[in-house]
C-alpha positions as CSV (number, residue, x, y, z in Angstrom):
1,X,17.9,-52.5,-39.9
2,X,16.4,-50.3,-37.7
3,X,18.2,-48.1,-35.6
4,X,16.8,-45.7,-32.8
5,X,16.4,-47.1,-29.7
6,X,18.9,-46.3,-27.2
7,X,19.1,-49.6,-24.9
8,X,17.8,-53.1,-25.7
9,X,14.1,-54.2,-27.6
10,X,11.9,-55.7,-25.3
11,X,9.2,-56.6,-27.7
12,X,8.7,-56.3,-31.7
13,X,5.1,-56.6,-33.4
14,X,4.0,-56.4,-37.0
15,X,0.6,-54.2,-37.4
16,X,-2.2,-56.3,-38.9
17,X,-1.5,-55.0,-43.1
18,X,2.4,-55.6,-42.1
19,X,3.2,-52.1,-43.1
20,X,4.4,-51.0,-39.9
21,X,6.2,-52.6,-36.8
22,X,6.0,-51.3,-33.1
23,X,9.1,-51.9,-31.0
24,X,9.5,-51.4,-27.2
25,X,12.3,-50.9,-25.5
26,X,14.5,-50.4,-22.0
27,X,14.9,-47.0,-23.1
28,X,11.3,-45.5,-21.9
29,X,9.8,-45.6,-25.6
30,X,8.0,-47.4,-28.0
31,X,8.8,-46.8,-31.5
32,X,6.4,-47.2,-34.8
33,X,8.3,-48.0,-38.0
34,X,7.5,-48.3,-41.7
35,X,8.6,-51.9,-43.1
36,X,9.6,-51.0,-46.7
37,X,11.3,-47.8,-45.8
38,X,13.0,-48.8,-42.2
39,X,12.1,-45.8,-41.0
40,X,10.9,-44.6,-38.5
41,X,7.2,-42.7,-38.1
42,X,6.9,-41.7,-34.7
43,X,8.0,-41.9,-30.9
44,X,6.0,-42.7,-28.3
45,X,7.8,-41.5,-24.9
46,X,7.3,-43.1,-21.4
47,X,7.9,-41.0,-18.6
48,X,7.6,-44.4,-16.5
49,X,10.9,-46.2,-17.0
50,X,11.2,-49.1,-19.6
51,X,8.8,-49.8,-21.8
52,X,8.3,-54.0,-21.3
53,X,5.7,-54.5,-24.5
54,X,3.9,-52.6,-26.9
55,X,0.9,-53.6,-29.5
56,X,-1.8,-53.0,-32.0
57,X,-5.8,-53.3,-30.9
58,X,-7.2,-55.5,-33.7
59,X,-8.6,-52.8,-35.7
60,X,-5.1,-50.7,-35.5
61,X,-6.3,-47.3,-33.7
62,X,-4.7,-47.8,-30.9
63,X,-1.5,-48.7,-29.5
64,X,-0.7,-50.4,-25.7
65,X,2.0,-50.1,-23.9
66,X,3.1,-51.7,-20.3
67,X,5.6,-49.8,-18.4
68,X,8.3,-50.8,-15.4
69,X,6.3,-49.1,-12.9
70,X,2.9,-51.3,-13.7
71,X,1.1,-48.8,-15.7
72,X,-0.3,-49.3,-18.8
73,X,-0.9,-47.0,-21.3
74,X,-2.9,-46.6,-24.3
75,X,-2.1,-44.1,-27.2
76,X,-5.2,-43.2,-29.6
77,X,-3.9,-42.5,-33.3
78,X,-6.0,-41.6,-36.4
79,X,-3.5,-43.6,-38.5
80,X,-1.1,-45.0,-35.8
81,X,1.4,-41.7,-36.4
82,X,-0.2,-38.6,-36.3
83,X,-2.4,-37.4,-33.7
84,X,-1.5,-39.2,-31.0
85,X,-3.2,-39.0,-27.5
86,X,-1.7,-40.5,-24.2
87,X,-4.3,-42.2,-21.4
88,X,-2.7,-44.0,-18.6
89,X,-4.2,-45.9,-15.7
90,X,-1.9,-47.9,-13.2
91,X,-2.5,-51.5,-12.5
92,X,-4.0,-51.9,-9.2
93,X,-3.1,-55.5,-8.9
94,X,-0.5,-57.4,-10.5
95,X,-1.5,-60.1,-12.4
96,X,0.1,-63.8,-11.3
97,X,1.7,-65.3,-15.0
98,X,1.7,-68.2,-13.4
99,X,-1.7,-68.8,-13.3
């Protein structure tokens, strides 16, 4: 079980080796965790409300998050843990699901 999150998950993904898993969640962070251990390895805090979804790029250096207020961020890691560097650019449009 994993515990840290103060408020409900929004989204859980598995990282491509299945070692870690990134949760994101209604209480402004995303959260990366080791699978063996349960715990977790670092926090990555939103100042822009909930945090709707979070995932791995393909080749695992980087980590995206989408935010209540429309922005995106991505978060540069040398091993998705330490060294962690925020860029954030707002969505200028919103994109229609529906289509």
């Amino acid at each position: 079980m994993l515990s840290g999150h103060a408020g409900p998950v929004r989204s859980a993904v598995f990282s491509s080796d299945g070692r870690e898993v990134l949760t994101a969640g209604d209480d402004g962070s995303a959260r990366l965790w080791d699978t063996d251990s349960g715990r977790q390895l670092r926090m990555l805090a939103s100042a822009a409300g909930a945090v709707y979804e979070a995932a791995f790029d393909p080749d695992g250096k980087r980590i995206v998050t989408t935010n209540e207020d429309g922005t995106a961020s991505v978060w540069a890691c040398d091993f998705c843990g330490l060294g962690i560097q925020q860029l954030r650019a707002r969505a200028t449009r919103r994109l229609d699901s529906s289509s």
